[in-house]
Steps between C-alpha positions, in 0.01 A plus 500: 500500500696782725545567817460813618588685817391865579696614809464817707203766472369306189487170752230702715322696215455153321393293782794212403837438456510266229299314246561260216404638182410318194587738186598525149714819552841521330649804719401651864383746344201241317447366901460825637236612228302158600540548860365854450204376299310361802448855620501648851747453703724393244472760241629780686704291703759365178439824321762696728757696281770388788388105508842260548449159329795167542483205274652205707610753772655720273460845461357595149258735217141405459627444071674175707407221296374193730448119481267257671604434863657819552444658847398863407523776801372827528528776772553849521801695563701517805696716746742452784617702747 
């Protein structure tokens, strides 16, 4: 099971913040291809080129591998001014 929190514009295009997800997947990259495989919203929403993703609030690649109980975030880029 994960945890995973979607901050930002994904928040509002995926009507929640965070859900536990029961999965098999080996990498974020394997949890993103599951996520997207329930269709509209979520397809288009994880398949932008510029998506961020932490494991355990850090920074990382989709190719991170992952483990059971991991919190998993996603959210787009950023700017400050």
């Amino acid at each position: 099971m994960f945890n995973i929190v979607f901050f930002a514009a994904l928040r509002e295009t995926l009507g929640c913040g965070q859900l536990s997800w029961k999965s098999e997947a080996r990498s974020i990259a394997g949890l993103i291809q599951e996520l997207r495989a329930q269709g509209a919203p979520w397809d288009s929403a994880l398949a932008r080129p510029d998506l961020l993703c932490a494991r355990n609030q850090q920074l990382c690649t989709p190719d991170e591998a992952i483990t059971a109980g991991d919190e998993i975030a996603f959210f787009p880029p950023v700017t400050g001014g």
